[in-house]
Every structure is written in C-alpha cells, then in structure tokens.
C-alpha positions as CSV (number, residue, x, y, z in Angstrom):
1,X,14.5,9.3,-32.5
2,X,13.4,12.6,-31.2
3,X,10.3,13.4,-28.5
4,X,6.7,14.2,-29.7
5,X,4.7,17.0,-28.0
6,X,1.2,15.5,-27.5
7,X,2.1,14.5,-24.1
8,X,1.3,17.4,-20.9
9,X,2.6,16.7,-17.0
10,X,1.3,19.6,-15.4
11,X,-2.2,21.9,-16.2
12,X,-3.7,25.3,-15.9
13,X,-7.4,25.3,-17.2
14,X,-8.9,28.7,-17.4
15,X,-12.1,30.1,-18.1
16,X,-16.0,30.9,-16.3
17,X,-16.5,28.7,-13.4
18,X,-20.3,28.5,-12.0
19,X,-21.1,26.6,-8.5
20,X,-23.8,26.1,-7.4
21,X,-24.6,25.5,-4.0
22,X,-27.6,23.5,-2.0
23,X,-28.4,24.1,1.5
24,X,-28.6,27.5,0.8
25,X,-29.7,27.6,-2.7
26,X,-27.5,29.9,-4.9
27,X,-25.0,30.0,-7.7
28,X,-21.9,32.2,-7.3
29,X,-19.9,32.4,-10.7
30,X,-16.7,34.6,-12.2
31,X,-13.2,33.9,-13.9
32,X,-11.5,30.8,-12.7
33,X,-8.7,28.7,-12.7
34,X,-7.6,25.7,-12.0
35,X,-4.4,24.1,-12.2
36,X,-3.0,20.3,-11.2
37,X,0.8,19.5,-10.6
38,X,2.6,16.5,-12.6
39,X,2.4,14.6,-9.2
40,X,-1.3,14.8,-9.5
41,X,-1.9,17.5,-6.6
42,X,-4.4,19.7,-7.4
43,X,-2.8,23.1,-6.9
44,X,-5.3,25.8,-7.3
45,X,-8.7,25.9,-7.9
46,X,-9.9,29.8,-7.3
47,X,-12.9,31.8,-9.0
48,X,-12.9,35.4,-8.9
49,X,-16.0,35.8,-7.8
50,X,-18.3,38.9,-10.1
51,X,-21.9,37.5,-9.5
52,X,-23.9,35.6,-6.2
53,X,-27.5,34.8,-6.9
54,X,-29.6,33.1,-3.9
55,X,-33.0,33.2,-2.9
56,X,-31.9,34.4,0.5
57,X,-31.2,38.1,0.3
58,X,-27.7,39.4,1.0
59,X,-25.5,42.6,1.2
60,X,-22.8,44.2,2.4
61,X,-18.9,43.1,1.6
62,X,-18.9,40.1,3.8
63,X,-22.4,38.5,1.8
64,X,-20.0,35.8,0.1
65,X,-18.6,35.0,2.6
66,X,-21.6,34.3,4.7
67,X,-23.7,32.5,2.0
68,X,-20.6,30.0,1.1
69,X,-20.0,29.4,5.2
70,X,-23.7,30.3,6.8
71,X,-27.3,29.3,7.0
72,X,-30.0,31.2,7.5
73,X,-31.8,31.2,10.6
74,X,-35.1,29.9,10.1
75,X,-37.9,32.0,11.3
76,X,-35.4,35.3,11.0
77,X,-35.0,36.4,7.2
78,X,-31.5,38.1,6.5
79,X,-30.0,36.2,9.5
80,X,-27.4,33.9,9.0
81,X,-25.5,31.6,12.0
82,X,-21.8,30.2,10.9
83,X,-21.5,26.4,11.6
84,X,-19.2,23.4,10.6
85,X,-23.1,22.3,8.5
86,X,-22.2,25.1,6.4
87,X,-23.8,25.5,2.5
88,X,-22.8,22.5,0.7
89,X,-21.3,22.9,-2.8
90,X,-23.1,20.2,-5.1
91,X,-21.6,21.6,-8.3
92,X,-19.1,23.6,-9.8
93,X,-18.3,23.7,-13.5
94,X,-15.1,25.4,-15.4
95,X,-15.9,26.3,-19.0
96,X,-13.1,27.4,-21.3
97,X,-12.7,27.7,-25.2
98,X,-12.9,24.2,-26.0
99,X,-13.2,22.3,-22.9
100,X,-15.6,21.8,-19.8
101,X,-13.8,21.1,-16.3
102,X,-16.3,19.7,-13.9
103,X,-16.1,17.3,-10.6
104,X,-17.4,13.9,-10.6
105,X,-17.5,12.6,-7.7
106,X,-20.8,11.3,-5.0
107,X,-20.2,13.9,-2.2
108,X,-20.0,17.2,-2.3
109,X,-17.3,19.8,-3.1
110,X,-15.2,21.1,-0.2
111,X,-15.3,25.3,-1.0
112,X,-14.3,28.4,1.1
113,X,-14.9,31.5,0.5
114,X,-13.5,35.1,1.7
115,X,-13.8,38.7,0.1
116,X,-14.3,38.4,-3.9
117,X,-13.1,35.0,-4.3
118,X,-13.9,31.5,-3.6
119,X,-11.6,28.3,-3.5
120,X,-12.7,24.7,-3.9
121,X,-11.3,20.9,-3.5
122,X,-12.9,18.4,-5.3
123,X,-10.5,15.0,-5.4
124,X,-11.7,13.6,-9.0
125,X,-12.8,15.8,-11.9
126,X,-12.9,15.4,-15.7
127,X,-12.1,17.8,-18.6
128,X,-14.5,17.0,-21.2
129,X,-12.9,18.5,-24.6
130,X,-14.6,19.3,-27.8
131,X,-14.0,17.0,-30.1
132,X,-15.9,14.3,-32.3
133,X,-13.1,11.5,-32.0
134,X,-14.8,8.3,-30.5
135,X,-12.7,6.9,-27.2
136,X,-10.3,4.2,-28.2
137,X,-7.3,4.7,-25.8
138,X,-6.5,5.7,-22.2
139,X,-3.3,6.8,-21.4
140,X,-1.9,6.5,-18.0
141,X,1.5,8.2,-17.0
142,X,3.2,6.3,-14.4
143,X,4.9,8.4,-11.3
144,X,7.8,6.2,-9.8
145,X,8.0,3.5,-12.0
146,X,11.2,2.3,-12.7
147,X,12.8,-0.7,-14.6
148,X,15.9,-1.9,-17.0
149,X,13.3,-1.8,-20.2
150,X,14.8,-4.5,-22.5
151,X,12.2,-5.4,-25.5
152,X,11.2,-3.3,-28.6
153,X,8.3,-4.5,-30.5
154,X,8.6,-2.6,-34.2
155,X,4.8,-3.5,-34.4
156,X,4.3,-0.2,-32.4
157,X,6.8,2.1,-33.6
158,X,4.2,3.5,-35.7
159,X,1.8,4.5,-32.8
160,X,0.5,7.5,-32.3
161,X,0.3,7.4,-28.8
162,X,4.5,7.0,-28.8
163,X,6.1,9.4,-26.7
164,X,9.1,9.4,-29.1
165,X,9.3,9.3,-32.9
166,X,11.5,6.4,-34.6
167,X,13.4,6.3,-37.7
168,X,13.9,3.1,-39.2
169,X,16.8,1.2,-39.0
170,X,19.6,1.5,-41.4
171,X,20.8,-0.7,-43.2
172,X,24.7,-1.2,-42.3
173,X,27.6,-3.7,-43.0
174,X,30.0,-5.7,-40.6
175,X,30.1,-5.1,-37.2
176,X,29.0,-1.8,-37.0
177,X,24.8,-3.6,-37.9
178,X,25.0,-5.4,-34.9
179,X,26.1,-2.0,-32.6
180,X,23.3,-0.1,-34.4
181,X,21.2,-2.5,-33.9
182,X,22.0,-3.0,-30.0
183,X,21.6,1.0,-29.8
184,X,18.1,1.1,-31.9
185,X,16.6,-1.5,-29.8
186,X,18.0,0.1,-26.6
187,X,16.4,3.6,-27.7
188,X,13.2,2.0,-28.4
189,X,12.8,-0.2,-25.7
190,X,9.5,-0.5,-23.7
191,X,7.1,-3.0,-22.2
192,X,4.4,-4.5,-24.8
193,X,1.2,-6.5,-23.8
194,X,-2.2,-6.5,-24.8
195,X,-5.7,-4.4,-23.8
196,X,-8.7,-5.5,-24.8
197,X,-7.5,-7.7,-27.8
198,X,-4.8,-5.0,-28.9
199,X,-1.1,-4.2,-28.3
200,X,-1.0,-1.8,-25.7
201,X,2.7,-0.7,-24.4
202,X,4.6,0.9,-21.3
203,X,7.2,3.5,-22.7
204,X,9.8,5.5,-20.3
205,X,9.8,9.5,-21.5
206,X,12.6,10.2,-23.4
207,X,14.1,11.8,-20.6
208,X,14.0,8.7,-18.4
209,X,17.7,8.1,-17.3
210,X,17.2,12.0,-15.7
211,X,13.9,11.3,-14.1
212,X,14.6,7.8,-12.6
213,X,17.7,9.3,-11.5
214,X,15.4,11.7,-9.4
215,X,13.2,9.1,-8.7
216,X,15.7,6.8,-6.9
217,X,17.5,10.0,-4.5
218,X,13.3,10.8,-3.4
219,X,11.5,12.7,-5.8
220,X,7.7,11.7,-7.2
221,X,8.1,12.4,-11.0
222,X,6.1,10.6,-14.0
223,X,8.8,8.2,-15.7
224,X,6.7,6.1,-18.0
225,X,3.5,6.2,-19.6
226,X,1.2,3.7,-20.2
227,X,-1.3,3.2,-23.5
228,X,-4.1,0.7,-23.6
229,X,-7.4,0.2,-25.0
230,X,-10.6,1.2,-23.9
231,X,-13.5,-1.2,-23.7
232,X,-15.6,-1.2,-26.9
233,X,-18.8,-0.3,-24.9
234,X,-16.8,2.5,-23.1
235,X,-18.5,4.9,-21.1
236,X,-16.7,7.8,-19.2
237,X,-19.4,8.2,-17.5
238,X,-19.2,4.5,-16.0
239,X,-17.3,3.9,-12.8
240,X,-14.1,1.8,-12.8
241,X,-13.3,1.8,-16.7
242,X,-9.9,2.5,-16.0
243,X,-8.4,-0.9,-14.7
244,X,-6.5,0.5,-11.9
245,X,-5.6,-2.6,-11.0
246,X,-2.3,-2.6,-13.4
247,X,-0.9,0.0,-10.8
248,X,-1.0,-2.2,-8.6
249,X,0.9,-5.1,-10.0
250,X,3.4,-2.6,-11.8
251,X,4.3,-1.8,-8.3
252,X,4.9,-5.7,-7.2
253,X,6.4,-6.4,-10.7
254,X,9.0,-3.4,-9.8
255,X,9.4,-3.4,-6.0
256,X,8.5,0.2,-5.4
257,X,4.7,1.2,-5.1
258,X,3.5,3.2,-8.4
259,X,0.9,6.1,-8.6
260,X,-1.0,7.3,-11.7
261,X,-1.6,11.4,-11.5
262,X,-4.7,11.6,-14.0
263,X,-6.1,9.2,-16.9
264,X,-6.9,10.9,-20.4
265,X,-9.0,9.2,-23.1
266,X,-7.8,9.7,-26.7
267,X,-9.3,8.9,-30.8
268,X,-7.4,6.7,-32.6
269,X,-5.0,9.1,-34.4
270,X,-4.1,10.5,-30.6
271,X,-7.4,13.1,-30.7
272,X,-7.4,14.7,-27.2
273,X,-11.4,13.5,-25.8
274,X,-11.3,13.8,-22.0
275,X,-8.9,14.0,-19.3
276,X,-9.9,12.8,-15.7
277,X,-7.5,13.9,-12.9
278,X,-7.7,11.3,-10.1
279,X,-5.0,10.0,-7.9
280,X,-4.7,6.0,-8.3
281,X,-2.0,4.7,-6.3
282,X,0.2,5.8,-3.8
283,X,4.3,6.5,-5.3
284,X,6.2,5.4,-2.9
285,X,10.5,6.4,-1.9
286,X,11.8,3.4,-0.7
287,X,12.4,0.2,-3.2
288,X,11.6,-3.5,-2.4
289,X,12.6,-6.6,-4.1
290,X,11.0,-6.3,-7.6
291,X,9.0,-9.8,-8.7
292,X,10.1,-9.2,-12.0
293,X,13.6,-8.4,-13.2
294,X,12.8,-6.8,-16.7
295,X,15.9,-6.7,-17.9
296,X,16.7,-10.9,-17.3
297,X,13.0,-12.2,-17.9
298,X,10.7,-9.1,-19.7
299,X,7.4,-10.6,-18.4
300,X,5.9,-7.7,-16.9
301,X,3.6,-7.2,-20.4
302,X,2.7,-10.9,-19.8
303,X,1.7,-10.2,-16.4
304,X,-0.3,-7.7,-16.9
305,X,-1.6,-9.5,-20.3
306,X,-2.5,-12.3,-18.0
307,X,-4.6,-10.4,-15.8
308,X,-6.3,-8.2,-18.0
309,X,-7.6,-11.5,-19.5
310,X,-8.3,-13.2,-16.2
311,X,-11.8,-13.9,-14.7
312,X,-10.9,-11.9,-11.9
313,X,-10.3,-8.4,-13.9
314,X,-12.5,-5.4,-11.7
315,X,-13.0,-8.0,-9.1
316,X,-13.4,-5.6,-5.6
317,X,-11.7,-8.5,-3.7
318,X,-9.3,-9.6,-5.7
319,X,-8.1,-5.6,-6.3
320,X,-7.8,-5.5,-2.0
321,X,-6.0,-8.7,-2.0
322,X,-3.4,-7.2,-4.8
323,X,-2.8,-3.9,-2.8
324,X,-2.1,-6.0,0.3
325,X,0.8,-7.9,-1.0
326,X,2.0,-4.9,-2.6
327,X,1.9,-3.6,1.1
328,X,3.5,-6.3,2.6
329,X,6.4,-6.7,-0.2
330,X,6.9,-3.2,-0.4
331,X,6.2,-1.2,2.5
332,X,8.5,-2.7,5.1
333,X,6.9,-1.8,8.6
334,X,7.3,-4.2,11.3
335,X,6.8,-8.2,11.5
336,X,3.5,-8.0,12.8
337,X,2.5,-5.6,9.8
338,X,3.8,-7.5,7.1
339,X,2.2,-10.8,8.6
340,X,-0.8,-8.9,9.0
341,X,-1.2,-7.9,5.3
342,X,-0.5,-11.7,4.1
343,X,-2.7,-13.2,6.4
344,X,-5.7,-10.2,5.6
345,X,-4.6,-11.2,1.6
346,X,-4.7,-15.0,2.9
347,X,-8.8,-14.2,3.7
348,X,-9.8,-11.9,1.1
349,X,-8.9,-14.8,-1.8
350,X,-10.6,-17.3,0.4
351,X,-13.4,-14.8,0.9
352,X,-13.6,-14.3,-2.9
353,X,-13.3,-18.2,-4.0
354,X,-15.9,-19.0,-1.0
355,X,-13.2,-21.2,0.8
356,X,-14.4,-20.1,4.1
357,X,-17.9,-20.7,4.6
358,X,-18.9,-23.3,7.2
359,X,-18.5,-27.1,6.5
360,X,-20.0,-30.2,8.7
361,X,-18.1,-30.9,12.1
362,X,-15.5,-33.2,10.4
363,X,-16.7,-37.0,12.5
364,X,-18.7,-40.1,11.9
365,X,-21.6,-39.1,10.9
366,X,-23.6,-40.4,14.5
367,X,-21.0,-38.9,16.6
368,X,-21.7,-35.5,14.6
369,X,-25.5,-35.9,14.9
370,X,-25.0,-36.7,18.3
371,X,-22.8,-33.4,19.2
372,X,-25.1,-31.4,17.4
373,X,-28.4,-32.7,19.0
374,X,-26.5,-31.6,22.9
375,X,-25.9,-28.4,21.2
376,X,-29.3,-27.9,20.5
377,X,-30.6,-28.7,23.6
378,X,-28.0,-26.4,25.8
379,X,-28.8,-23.8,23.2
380,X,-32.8,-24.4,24.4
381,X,-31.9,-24.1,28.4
382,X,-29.8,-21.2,27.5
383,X,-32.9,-19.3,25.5
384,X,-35.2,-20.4,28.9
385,X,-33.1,-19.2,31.0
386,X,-32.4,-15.9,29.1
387,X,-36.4,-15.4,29.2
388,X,-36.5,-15.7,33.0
389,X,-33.2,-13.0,33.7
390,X,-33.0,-9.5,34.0
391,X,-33.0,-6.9,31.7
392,X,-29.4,-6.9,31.7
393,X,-28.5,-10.4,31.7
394,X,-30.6,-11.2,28.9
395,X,-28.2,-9.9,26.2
396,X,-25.3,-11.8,27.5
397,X,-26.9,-15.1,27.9
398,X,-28.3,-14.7,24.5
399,X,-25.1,-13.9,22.9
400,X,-23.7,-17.1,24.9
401,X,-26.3,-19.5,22.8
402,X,-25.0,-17.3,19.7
403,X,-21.5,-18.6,20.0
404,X,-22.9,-22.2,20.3
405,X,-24.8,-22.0,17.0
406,X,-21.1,-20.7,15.9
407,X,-20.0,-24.6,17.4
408,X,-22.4,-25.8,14.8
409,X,-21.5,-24.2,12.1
410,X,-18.5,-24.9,12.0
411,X,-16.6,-22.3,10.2
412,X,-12.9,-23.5,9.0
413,X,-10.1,-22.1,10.7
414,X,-7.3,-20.0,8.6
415,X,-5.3,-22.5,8.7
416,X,-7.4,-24.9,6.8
417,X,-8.5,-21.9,4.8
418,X,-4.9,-21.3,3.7
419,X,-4.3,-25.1,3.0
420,X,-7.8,-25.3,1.1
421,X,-6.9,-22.1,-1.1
422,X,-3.1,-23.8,-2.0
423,X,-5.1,-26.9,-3.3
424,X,-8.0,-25.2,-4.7
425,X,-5.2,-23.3,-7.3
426,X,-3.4,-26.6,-7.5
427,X,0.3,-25.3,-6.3
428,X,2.4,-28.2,-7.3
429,X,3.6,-27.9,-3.6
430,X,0.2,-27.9,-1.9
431,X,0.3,-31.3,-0.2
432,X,4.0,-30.9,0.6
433,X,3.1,-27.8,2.7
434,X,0.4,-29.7,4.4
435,X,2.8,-32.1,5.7
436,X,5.9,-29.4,6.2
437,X,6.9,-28.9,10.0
438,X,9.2,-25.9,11.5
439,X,9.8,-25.1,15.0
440,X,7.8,-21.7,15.1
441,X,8.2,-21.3,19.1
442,X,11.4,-21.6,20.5
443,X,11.1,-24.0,23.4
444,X,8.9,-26.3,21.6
445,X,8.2,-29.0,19.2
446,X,7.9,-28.2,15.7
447,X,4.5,-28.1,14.4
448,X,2.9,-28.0,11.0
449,X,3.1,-25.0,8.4
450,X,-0.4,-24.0,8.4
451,X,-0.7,-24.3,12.1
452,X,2.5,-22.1,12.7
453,X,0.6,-19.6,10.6
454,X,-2.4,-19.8,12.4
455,X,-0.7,-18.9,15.8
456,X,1.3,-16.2,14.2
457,X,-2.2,-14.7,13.5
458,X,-3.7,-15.7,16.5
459,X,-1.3,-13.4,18.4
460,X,-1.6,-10.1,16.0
461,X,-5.5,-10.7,16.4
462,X,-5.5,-11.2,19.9
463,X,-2.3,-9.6,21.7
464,X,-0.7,-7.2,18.6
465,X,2.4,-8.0,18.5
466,X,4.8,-11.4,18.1
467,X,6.5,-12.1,21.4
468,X,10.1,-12.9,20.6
469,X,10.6,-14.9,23.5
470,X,8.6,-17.5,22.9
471,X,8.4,-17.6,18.9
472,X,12.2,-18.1,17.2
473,X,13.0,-15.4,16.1
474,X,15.0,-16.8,12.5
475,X,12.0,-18.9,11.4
476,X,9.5,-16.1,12.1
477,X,11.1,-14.0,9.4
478,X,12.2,-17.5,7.2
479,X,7.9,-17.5,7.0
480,X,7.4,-14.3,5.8
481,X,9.4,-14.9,2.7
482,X,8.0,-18.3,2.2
483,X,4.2,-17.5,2.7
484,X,5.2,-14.2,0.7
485,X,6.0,-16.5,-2.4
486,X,3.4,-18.8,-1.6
487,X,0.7,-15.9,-1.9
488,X,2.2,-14.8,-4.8
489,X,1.9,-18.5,-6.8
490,X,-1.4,-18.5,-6.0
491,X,-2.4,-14.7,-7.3
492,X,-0.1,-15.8,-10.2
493,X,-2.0,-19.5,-10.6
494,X,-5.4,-17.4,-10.5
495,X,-4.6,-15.4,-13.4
496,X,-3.0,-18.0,-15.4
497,X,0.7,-15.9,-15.3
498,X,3.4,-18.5,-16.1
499,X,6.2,-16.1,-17.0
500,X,9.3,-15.9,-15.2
501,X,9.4,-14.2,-11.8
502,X,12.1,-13.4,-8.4
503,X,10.8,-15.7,-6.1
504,X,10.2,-13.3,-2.4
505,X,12.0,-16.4,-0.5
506,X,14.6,-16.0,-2.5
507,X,17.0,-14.2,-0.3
508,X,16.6,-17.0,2.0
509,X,18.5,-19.4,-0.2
510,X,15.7,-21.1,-2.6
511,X,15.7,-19.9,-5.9
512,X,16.8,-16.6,-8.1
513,X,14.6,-16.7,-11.3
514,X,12.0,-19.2,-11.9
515,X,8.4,-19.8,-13.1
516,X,5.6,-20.3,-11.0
517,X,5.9,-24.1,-11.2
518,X,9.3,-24.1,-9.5
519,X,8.2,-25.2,-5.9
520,X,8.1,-29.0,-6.9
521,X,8.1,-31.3,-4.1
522,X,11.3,-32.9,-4.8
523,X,12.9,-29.6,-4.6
524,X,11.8,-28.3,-1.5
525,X,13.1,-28.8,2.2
526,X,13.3,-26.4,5.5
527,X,17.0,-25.6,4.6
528,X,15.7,-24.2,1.2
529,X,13.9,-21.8,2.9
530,X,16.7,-21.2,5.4
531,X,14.3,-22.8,8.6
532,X,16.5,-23.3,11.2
533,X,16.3,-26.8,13.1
C-alpha cells in the first residue's frame, strides 16, 4: 500500500478579488488571498487593495477606509459619519487560474478595511473549479473521528477516491497466508455503506495511528475521510445536498462529537469540481461511551446505510432531535443538562410524528360534554367581564379565558407523549415501561416511569435544577441511562437500524452488546437498570 496525493487538508487560494459593496454603492478590487486551516478556520482572507470605484466621490489616504466603514451624510456630498450601520459587503469574489472563490451565504460579508487593504469574514464559501466532470461524489474529511476499523471490502479497493493505493494480495503457502492475510485486511480496513444506491466508505489517512494519537491527548486533526454519492439531480447550488446528518450519528456511533472542515464535490475518475468550505459539526476533546464498538460489531456502515435510506433523511426535526442526544451522550455537563437534552429530544420526535397535538378530555362521553359546556360558559362571563374592566385589566382577564380554552383542548402531557412515542415505534418494551415503578423522590412512594420523567422535567422547566433532597439521588442518574437507551431504540426503530449497538444503560448492569430488540419484557426488572428499592 502506499498514500495517494489527490487529497489537500489545508488551502491558500490566490488571485483578483472584487467586492462589491451596497449601502454605499462601490466595488473595491486588487490581489487577494485567502487561505483555510485543516481544522476548517478560515485564516486569512485579505485584498490588496489597487482600485475603489463608488458613486460617492472620495480622496485622500484614509478614502478606503471611510467608504468600507462610513456613510454619507445625506444632504452633505463628500461627508461621511462612521457608525456600527456601516457599508454592507453583499459580494466578494476571488478569481484565480482555474478556479472562482466566492461566498454563499444569505447575509452579508463581515469586511474591514484600513490603509491599502481590506479583510473579510464570510463563514461558507465555494471554490468553483474549471472543469467539465459532472458531480458524482462528495467527499467529507472527518476531524476527531476515531475507531478500531475492522472490515475491508475488496469491492472498493479500486476507488478512486481511496486515500491509499492497494496491491493485491499474494498468494502464499502455510501459515504465513493466514498472517498476510490478517495484515492486508488490517491495512485496508475501513467502514463501507451505501449512498444513494452505491458503496460509499469511511477510510482513516494512512497516517491514522499518529493523528488519533493527537486526537486523543487534545488536538482537532482530520483522521478519516468520508466518500459518498451525490444525488442524481444534484445541484450545488441547492441548500442541504450534503447530508450533514451522518456527522452527527458518527459522533454517537463513536462517543466523541465529529466536525467536517469543508465538503468538495468530485467526477467519477476523482476530477476536482467544487470545494465548499463550511464548518459542520462541532469536534469535540473529551470521549463518551461510543454506541457502537467497531471493532466487536462493524455496524456503523449499517447505521448510517439505515438512515440514509430512512423516511426521515433532511428531516429539520429529526436532524435537532439527533444533535440532542449526541449532546446529552457526549457532552457531559450537569444532571439537569443531560435531562434537559433527552426530554427536548423526547418533544422534537413527538413534535415530528404529531404525537402531541390535543386529544378529547379522556371521560364518558356526557361527563366530557358536560365539563366542556361549564368551560364554555365561564369562558363567556370571563369575556363579559373583560369588556367592562379597565384598560389594564382587560389583557389579564383575557389571557385567563385563554388558559381555559387550553382546559379544552386538552393537550397530552410529556409523559403520555413519551409513552405514546415508545408504542407508536413498537419498542418490544413499551407496555412494560408503562407499568414500571421506581422511587424517583426519596421520602416517597414509588411512582410510575413516565410520571417520574414528567416531574424530573417539571423541575428543570419550572425551578432549573433537581433538588437532591427530595429526589434520590442513585435512581435520578439510574434514569438517565435508561431513558438514554430508550431514546436511542426509538431513533434506531425509526430508521429501521437493527445492527448491533452498546446499550447507554449499560454501565448500570443491563447489557454489553446487543441489538435493538434486546429490552424484552421477560428480561427486564429495576435491578437491571441498577434502580435502587
């Protein structure tokens, strides 16, 4: 094996910038350069400044200056007043022998200016190269991403998006076959799964061992790239054709958060089409419990297979409900913030499924027209009475009869929204967690799952923080590991992922590796999840 060259970390572009600039219509253009480090951080971006045009006349060696950061005074020509509304950069455009550097992005470009030269900031832009190769790959290398690769898939040896070239194996007799063979698969290992209907692959550089070693004692290097498929009516113009959501899940696959420094878009034999520098993710130092151990199961190409062929691939809500548990399983943070990011997670999938919109009062059906028929009429004496107050008092009563209407409608609470979503994904342990009791407070009688998990929330709503005198202390943090695999079953039932995962509650004594189907009723009991009587 030995390392191909097609792949670049870091970038200079140079070359004749032109910006052009609104509030104060002008252009200012010169030599300029711009160059991104293999984190992703834009390092430089500075023109040289040899020509201003504007339709407001100025002179002297400050005019730059004062037409980048002032506006002119209107009634007073050749007057110009500094302000923090200074002249907004809509464009600026980097031309160089085969390429064209430009921001894309919906607000404008943050730019300062002082003597010759000017300096801007704009957080996404795309290098549009010269070439005729039609889009058929993005490549996406992976900052922080580390795991014990185990698989090698000869199908893709031949790629050309490879970041190392293979030989093929040689043919050897006795024992020594079955070392070569244990070395060539070693070398070669990576993560396969499929984009768009074709093999698409996560390979470490060949200098991984190095770079995770960096990786691990703090640094925020690229260890990995990844290579999938682009959609067959790509656009790079469209929003969102990258599907950023694969970060995301690479970080909960791995246990430590994963960032992507820039995207680039490449022809079929490797052909170099665009490159769009734009930070997705955030690389994080400290490491969580991966879900998946790569080296015991290798189903981090099946998760991500999974998803990419899910219905809920570039759904917004699904993507916030995704970076939550990733926050909660790998961020650490206090007790209230890890509850808070399951329970938020807990509402976005019920959001996105529609398990939380208002329901009949659950009665008899006379009792309920009944209650709702008293409800109307106080809400009537309430709007009479609100007609006949004050000024002031009229808000408040109204917003009184409001929260009566609220009576009526009847919204579920979370913790029927939580039971409701464990059903609606059929976990094979839904209606044992219905019926599960724990003692969440510590001078009381134990109460049911979904009602602990209601209070827990209840008190980060209302009062910020868990109050450890009252709530036990053990099965407060027993809960976050079980409602942390219980989220995770259902993300995992929504995309249709049945590969072997870690289970989160399992450092509380339930399982080490199992499928998603593990949690069957006959298996589970409060000392599995280490709930103290």
């Amino acid at each position: 094996m030995r390392p191909r060259d097609w792949l670049s970390l870091t970038f200079t572009y140079e070359g004749e910038g032109t910006a052009r600039f609104s509030t104060n219509p002008g252009t200012i253009s010169g030599p300029t350069t711009a160059s991104y480090a293999e984190n992703g951080t834009l390092t430089d971006f500075t023109m040289q400044v040899t020509t201003l045009e504007t339709e407001s006349p100025l002179e002297g060696g400050d005019s730059l200056f004062i037409f980048v950061h002032g506006l002119p005074v209107e009634g007073s020509p050749g007057t110009f007043t500094l302000s923090p509304a200074s002249n907004e950069c809509a464009a600026v455009e980097l031309v160089g022998d085969d390429f064209a550097l430009a921001p894309e992005q919906r607000s404008p470009v943050i730019a300062n200016a002082g003597d010759a030269g000017a300096t801007f900031r704009p957080y996404k832009t795309v290098a549009r190269y010269s070439s005729d190769a039609k889009p058929h790959y993005w490549v996406a290398p992976l900052l922080n991403f580390t795991v014990d690769y185990r698989l090698a898939a000869p199908s893709l040896h031949g790629h050309p998006l490879r970041t190392r070239e293979t030989a093929p194996l040689e043919a050897v007799e006795g024992e020594a076959f079955y070392i070569q063979e244990s070395l060539y698969r070693e070398g070669n290992a990576l993560i396969p799964f499929r984009c768009q209907g074709e093999p698409a692959f996560i390979e470490p550089l060949p200098d991984y061992k190095e770079r995770r070693a960096r990786v691990e004692a703090g640094e925020k290097l690229v260890t990995a790239v990844m290579v999938g498929r682009v959609p067959e009516d790509f656009q790079l113009d469209a929003d969102d054709w990258f599907p950023a959501d694969l970060v995301t899940l690479l970080g909960l696959s791995s246990g430590r958060s994963v960032a992507v420094p820039f995207v680039e878009v490449r022809g079929v034999e490797s052909e170099l089409v665009a490159r769009m520098h734009i930070r997705i993710g955030d690389a994080g130092r400290s490491a969580a419990q991966p879900l998946i151990a790569e080296n015991f199961s290798g189903t981090t190409g099946a998760l991500l297979t999974s998803f990419l062929a899910s219905p809920f691939y570039n759904q917004v809500w699904f993507r916030v409900v995704l970076k939550h548990l990733l926050r909660a399983l790998t961020r650490g943070g206090t007790f209230e913030d890890r509850l808070s990011h399951l329970f938020r997670a807990v509402e976005g999938m019920s959001a996105g499924l529609g398990l939380n919109k208002a329901r009949p009062i659950e009665v008899e059906l006379t009792v309920r027209a009944e209650i709702e028929r008293k409800i109307d009429s106080l809400a009537a004496e309430l709007a009479a009475i609100a007609a006949d107050a004050g000024e002031d008092d009229r808000p408040r009563i109204l917003k009184l009869k409001n929260r009566l209407r609220i009576l009526t409608a009847n919204s579920p609470s979370f913790g029927t929204q939580l039971l409701t979503l464990l059903a609606t994904v059929g976990l094979p342990d839904a209606e044992w967690l219905a019926n599960f009791r724990f003692r969440a407070r510590a001078t009381r009688s134990p109460v049911t799952w979904a009602s602990a998990a209601g209070a827990y929330r209840n008190r980060i709503v209302h009062s910020g923080f868990i109050d450890f005198e009252k709530f036990d202390t053990d099965n407060a943090y027993a809960f976050i590991g079980h409602l942390s695999d219980v989220l995770v079953r259902v993300v995992f039932q929504l995309i249709g992922f049945d590969g072997q995962y870690r289970p989160p509650c399992g450092s509380h004594g339930a399982v080490i590796y199992e499928t998603p189907q593990w949690a069957q009723p006959e298996r589970l009991s409060a000392a599995a999840f280490r709930y103290t009587p």
